[in-house]
DRENROSE-557358 format. One record per residue (C-alpha): residue number from 1; residue in one letter; x, y, z. Coordinates in steps of 0.05 Angstrom, whole numbers, always signed. Layout:
<recs>
<rec resi="NUM" resn="A" u="X" v="Y" w="Z"/>
...
</recs>
This chain:
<recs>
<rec resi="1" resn="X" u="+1994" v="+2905" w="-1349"/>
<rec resi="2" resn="X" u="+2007" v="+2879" w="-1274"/>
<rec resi="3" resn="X" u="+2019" v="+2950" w="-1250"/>
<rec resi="4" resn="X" u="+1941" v="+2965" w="-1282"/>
<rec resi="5" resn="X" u="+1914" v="+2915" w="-1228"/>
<rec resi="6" resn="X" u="+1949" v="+2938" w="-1175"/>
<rec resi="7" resn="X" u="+1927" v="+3012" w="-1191"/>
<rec resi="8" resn="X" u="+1853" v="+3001" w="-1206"/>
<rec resi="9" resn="X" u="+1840" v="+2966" w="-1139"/>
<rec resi="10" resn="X" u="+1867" v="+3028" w="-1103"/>
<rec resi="11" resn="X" u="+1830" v="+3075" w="-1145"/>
<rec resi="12" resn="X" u="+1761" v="+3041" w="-1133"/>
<rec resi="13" resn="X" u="+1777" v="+3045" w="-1055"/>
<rec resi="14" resn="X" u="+1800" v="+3117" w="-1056"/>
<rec resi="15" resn="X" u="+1732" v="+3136" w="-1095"/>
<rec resi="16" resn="X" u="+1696" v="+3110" w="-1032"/>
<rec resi="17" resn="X" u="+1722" v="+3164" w="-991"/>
<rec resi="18" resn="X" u="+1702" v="+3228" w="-1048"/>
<rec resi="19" resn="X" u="+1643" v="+3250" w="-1000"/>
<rec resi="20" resn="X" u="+1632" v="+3238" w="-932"/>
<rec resi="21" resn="X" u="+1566" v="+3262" w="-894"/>
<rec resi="22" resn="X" u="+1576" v="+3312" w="-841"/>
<rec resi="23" resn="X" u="+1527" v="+3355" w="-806"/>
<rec resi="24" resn="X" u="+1548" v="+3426" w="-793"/>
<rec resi="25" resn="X" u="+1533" v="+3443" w="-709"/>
<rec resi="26" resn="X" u="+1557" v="+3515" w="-692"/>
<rec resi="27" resn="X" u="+1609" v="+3523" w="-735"/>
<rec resi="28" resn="X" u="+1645" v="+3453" w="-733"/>
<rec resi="29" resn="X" u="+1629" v="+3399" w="-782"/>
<rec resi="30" resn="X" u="+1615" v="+3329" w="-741"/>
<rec resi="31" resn="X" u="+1625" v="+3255" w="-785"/>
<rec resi="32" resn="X" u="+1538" v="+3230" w="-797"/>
<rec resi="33" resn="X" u="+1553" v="+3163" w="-761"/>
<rec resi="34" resn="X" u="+1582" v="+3196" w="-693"/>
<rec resi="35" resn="X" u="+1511" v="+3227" w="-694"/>
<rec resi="36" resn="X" u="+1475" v="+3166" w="-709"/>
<rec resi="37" resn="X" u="+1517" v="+3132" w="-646"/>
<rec resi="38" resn="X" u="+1507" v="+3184" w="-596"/>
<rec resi="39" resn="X" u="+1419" v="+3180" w="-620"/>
<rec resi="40" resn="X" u="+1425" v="+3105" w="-613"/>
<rec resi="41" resn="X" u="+1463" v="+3111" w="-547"/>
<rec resi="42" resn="X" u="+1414" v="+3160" w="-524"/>
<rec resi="43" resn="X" u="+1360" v="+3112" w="-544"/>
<rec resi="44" resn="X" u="+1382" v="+3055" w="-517"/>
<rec resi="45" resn="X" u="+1384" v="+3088" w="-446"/>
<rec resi="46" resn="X" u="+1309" v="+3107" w="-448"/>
<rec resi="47" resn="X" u="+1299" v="+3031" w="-472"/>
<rec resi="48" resn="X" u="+1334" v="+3013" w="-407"/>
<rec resi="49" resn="X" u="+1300" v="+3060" w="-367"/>
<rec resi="50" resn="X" u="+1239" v="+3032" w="-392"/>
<rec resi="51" resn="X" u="+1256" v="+2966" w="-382"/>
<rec resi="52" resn="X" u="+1277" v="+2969" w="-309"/>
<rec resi="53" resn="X" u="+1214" v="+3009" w="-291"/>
<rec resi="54" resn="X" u="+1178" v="+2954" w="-326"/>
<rec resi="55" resn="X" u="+1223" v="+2903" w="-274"/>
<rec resi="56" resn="X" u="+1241" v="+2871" w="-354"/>
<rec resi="57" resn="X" u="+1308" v="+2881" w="-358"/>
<rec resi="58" resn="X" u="+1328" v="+2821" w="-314"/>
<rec resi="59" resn="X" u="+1306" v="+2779" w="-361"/>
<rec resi="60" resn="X" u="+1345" v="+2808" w="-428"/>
<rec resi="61" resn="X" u="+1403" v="+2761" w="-430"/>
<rec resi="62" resn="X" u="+1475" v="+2786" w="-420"/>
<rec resi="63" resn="X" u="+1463" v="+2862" w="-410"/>
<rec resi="64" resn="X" u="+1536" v="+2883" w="-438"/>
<rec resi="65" resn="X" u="+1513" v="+2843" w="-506"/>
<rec resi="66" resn="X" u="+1442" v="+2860" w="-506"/>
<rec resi="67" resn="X" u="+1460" v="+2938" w="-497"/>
<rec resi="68" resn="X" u="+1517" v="+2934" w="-548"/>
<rec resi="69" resn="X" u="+1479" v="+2904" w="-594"/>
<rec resi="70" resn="X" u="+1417" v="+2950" w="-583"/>
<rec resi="71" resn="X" u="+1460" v="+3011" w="-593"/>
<rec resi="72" resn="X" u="+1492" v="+2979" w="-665"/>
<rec resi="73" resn="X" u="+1430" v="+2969" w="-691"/>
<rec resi="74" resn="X" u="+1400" v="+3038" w="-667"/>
<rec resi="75" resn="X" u="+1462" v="+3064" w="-702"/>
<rec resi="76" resn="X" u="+1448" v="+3020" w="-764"/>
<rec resi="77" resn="X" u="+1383" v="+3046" w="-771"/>
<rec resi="78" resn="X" u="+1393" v="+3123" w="-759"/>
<rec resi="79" resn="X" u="+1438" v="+3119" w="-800"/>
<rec resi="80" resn="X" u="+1389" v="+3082" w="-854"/>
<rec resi="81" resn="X" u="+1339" v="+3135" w="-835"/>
<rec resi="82" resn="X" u="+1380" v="+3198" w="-847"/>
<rec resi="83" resn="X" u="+1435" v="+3178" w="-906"/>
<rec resi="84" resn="X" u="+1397" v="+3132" w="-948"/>
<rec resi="85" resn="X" u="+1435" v="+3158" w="-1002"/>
</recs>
């Protein structure tokens, strides 16, 4: 009976990993989230580049957290966007 509930715990976790999204690109099959992280980096540089033109960015806060965090939640929500499922 205590070897059940050290099984079933391990099953459940391994059932997470059944299907993971990947986007063929020429051939090669790339993981959904490195996607979503390279858009949300890629976004978060124009948002800078906005920013300084505006003369705004001085006044973000601690650029190495306000960056990081902009590119986690651009991440977040590409990835909300694209794999809802």
């Amino acid at each position: 009976m205590s070897r059940l509930f050290v099984i079933l715990p391990i099953l459940a976790m391994l059932s997470g990993c059944a299907v993971s999204p990947s986007i063929p690109i020429l051939g090669a099959y790339f993981p959904g989230w490195l996607l979503c992280a390279t858009g949300a980096l890629f976004a978060t540089l124009i948002i800078r580049a906005v920013l300084v033109k505006l003369d705004r960015a001085d006044r973000m806060g601690p650029p190495i957290v306000v960056y990081s965090l902009m590119t986690l939640i651009g991440t977040f929500l590409l990835w909300i966007l694209f794999f809802r499922n």
